[in-house]
N, C-alpha and C positions, 0 to 999 in steps of 0.2 A: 504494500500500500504506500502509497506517495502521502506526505505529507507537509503544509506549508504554514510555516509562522509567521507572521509581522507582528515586532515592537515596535507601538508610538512612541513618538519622541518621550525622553526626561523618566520612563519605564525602568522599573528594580525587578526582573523575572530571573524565577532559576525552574530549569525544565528539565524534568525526566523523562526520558527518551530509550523504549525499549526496542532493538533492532528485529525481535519476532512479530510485534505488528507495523514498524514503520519501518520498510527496508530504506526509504529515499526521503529524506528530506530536506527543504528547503526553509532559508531562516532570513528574514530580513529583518533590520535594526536601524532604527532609527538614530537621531542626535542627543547624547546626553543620556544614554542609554547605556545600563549594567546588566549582563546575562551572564548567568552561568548556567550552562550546557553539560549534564551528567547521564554519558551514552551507556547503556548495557548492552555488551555484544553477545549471546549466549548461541553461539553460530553452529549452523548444522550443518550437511554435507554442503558444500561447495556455496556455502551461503557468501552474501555481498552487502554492506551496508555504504549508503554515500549520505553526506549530510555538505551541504552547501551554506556557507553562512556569509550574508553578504552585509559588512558594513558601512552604511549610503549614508551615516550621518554624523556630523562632527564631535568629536570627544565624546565618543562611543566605546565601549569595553566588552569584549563576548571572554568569554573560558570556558573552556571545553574541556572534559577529563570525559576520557573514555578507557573502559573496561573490555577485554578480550579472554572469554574462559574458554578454552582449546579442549575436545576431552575427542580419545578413539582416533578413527581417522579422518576427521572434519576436517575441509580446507576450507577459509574464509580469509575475507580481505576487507579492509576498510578503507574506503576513500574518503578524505577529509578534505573540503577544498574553502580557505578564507582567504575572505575578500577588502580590501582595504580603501574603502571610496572616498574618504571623506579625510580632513585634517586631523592630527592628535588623536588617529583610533589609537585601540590598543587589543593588541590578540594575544590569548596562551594555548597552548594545546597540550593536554597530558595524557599519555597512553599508556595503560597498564596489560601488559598481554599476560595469561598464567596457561603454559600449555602443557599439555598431558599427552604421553605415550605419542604417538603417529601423528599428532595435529600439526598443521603448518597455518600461518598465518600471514598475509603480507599487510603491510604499514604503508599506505601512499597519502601521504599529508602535505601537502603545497598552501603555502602561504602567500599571494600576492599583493604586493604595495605598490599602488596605481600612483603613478607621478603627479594629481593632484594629493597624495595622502602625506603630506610633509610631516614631520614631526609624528611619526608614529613610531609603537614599538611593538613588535612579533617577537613572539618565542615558542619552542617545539623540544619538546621532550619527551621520548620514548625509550619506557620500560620493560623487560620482557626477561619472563624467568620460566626456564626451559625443565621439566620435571620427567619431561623421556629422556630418549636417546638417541631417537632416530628424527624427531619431529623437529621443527625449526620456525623463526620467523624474517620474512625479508622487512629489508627499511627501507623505505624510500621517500624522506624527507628532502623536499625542496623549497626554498624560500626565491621567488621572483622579486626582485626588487626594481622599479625606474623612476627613483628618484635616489642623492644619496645622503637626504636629511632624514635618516632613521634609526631606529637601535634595534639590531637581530641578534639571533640567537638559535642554535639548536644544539640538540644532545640525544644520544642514543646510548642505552648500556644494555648487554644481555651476559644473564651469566645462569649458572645453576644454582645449586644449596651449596652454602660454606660447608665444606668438611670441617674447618674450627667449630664451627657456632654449634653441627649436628655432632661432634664428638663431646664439645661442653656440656650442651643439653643429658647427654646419654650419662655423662656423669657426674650430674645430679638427679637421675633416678630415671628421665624419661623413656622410653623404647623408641630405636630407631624412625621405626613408623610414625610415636606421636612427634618425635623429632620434626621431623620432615613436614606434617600435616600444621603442625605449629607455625612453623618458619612460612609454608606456602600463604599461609593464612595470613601471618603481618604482612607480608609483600603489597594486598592487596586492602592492610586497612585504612592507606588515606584516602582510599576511592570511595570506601563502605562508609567511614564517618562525613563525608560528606551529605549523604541520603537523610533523607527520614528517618525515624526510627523504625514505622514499619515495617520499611521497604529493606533500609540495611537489616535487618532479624532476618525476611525472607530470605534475599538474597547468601547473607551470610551462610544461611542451613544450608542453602542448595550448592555454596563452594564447597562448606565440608561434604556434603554426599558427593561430590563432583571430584574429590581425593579421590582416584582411585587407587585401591592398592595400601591406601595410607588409612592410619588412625583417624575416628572423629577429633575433632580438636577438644577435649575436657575443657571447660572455662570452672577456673578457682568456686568452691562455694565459701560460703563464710565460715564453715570447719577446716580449708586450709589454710587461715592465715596462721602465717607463722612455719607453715609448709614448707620447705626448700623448693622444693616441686612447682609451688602456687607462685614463688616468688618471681623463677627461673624461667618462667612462662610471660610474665610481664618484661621481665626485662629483653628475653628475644623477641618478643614483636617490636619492638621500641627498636632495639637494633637495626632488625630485618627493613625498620621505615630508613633508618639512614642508611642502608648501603644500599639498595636499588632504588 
C-alpha cells in the first residue's frame, strides 16, 4: 500500500511507520516543521520498503530511525530517499539492521541538498549486527550535495557479538545463549525506547521470539536486586548502546 503525509507549516509530529502495511511512502514537510520518522522493517521474503521525505520548507527538521529485523532466508532492502528544498533544513537518518542466520539486507539511503538549500545539515548513520554466518548486509549510503554551504556526514559500522563482553557475561553466571540474546537485544534499545510504551513491549517480545536459537532475554525482577546476574544484564545493554 502507498502511503502519503503532509506536515503544515510550524507542525511537532512523530510517526510510526510499519513496512507490513505501508510498503511506499511519501512524506512532505513543511516550514518550521519537526518530524520524527520511526520505521519498522519486519521484512519477508524479498520484501522492499521506500519512504521518500521531501523537505519544501524553510528551517524544517525530519529524523528518521529505522529498524531492520532479518530472520531465515529473507532478502529485503530499504530505500531511503531525502530531500533538501528549502534553507537551514536539517536531516538525520539512523539505521539499525539485526540479522539472523541467511538474511541479507541492503541499505540504499541518499540524501540530497538542492542548491537553493544553503545552510543545511544531513547526516547518515548505519548500524548492522550480523548474528549468522552466512547472511550479510550491503550499504549504500550516498549524500548529493550542489551547493557547498552545508554540514554532512555519514557512518556505517557492522560487526558481530564481542567475544569480551559474551565471555564477561558467561562469567558472571549467564549461559552463552542468554549471552548473546542479551547483547542482540541492547543493540536495538535506542530504536525501542524511542516508541510508545505499547508498541516498544510489543515489539520488544516479538525480537526476543525472533532470537532464534538464543535465550529469551530474562529482565531483572525485584528479587534480583543485588543479583550479580541482575546487575550484569544492565550494565551490557548500556554497553552494547555505545559500541554499535
Amino acid at each position: 500500500m502507498n502511503k502519503k503525509i503532509k506536515i503544515s507549516d510550524g507542525k511537532t509530529e512523530e510517526i510510526i511507520i510499519d513496512s507490513v502495511k505501508d510498503h511506499k511512502v511519501l512524506i512532505e514537510i513543511g516550514k518550521l516543521c519537526h518530524v520524527t520518522l520511526l520505521v519498522i522493517e519486519r521484512g519477508a521474503v524479498d520484501s522492499s520498503f521506500q519512504l521518500k521525505a521531501n523537505m519544501a520548507g524553510k528551517k524544517s527538521t525530519v529524523n528518521i530511525n529505522s529498524l531492520v529485523i532479518g530472520a531465515g532466508v529473507n532478502k529485503s532492502n530499504s530505500q531511503i530517499e531525502i530531500n533538501h528544498l528549502a534553507r537551514e533544513t536539517t536531516s538525520s537518518f539512523t539505521g539499525y539492521a539485526l540479522m539472523q542466520n541467511d538474511s541479507e539486507h541492503v541499505w540504499a539511503v541518499t540524501t540530497i541538498i538542492e542548491n537553493i538549500a544553503k545552510k543545511s545539515v544531513a547526516s547518515q548513520k548505519i548500524n548492522n549486527l550480523l548474528l549468522g554466518t552466512s547472511g550479510g548486509v550491503k550499504n549504500r549510503p550516498a549524500l548529493i550535495i550542489r551547493n557547498n554551504d552545508v554540514i554532512c556526514s555519514h557512518a556505517v559500522a557492522t560487526g558481530h557479538l564481542d567475544e569480551e563482553q559474551l565471555f564477561y557475561s558467561q562469567s558472571r553466571g549467564l549461559t552463552v545463549a542468554q549471552s548473546k540474546s542479551l547483547m542482540a537485544r541492547g543493540f536495538v534499545e535506542p530504536f525501542l525506547q524511542q516508541l510508545p510504551k505499547c508498541v516498544e513491549q510489543e515489539l520488544g517480545d516479538k525480537i526476543d521470539n525472533l532470537l532464534d536459537g538464543f535465550a529469551q532475554v530474562a529482565k531483572p525482577s525485584p528479587s534480583d536486586i543485588g543479583d550479580p546476574r541482575a546487575e550484569i544484564k544492565g550494565r551490557l545493554i548500556v554497553k552494547s548502546k555505545n559500541l554499535y
